[in-house]
N, C-alpha and C positions, 0 to 999 in steps of 0.2 A: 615545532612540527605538530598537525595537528594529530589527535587518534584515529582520524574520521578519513578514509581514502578514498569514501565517497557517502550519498546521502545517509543518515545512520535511519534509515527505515528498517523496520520488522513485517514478514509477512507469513501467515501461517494459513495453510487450508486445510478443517478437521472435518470429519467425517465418523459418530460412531465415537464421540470421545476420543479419537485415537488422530496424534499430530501424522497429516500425511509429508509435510515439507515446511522448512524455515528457508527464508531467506535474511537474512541480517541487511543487505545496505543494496541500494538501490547503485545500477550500473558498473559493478565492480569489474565487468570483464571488459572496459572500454568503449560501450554501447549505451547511450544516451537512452535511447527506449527502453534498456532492462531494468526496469522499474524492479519494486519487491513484489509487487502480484504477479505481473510479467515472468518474474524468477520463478516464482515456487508454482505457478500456472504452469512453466517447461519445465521444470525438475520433476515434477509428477506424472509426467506422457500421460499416453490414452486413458482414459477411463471412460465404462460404458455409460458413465451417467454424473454429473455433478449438482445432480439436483439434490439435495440433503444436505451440501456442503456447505461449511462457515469458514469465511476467509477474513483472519484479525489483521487489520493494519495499524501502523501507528498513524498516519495522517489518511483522511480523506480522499479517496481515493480520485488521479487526474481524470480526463475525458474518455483516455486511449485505455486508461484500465479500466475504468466503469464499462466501458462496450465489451473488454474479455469477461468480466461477470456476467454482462446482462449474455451474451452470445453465448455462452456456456452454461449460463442457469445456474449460473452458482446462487444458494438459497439465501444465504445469512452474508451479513459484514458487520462485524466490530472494527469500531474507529477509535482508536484511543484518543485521541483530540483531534479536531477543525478549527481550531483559531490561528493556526499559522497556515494551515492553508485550508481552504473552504473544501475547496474539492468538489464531486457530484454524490455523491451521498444521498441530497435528498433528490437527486435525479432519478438514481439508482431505488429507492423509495416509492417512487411514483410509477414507474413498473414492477413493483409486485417482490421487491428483496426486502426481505425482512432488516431493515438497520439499526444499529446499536450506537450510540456515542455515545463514550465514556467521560468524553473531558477530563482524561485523567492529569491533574498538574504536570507530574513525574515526565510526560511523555510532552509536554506546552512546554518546559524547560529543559530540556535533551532538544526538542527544535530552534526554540527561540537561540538558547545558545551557539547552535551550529551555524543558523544562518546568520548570525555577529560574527562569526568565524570565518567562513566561507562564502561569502555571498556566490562570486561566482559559481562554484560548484551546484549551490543550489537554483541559482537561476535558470542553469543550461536542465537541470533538475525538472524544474517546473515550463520549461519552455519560454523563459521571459531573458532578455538582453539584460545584462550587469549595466 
């Protein structure tokens, strides 16, 4: 049995130094599109403004998340690695978000092994057929 009940993403939005929300794994409530930005983008309802905000991922973020950043003006994104999955990043880049990739190993081997693990989960993950 694996640890992983669904994608072991990280997602955090700060504001001010100060963490506004984590999510730990992407889709845990049964919902394909509850991505980790997705999560911690509803766990923080309204705010008057998300522009100053930095949002850490562990991978690159997909199409549908890149649009809730650019559409909300979130300012910043750290990417702990893009080599397991590309992502839009430097899409996100090319409108005006400040982006960081870290390439950190740590977070290239917490992916790579999960998707050995789980293919499917990660697939329905990223929107691609097993």
């Amino acid at each position: 049995m694996s640890p992983w009940p669904a994608t072991p993403r990280g997602r955090r939005r700060r504001r001010a130094r100060r963490p506004a929300l984590r999510s730990r794994r992407s889709g845990p409530d049964g919902d394909p599109s509850t991505h980790g930005e997705t999560a911690a983008f509803r766990a923080a309802g309204r705010q008057p403004t998300y522009r100053g905000t930095t949002m850490t991922t562990t991978l690159s973020p997909c199409w549908y998340c890149s649009g809730l950043i650019l559409q909300f003006g979130i300012s910043r994104l750290v990417v702990g690695e893009a080599r397991t999955f590309e992502g839009r990043h430097e899409w996100l880049a090319g409108h005006g978000v400040e982006v960081v990739v870290l390439d950190d190993p740590e977070c290239a081997e917490l992916m790579t092994a999960f998707i050995k693990e789980h293919p499917g989960i990660w697939n329905e993950d990223i929107g691609e057929s097993s």
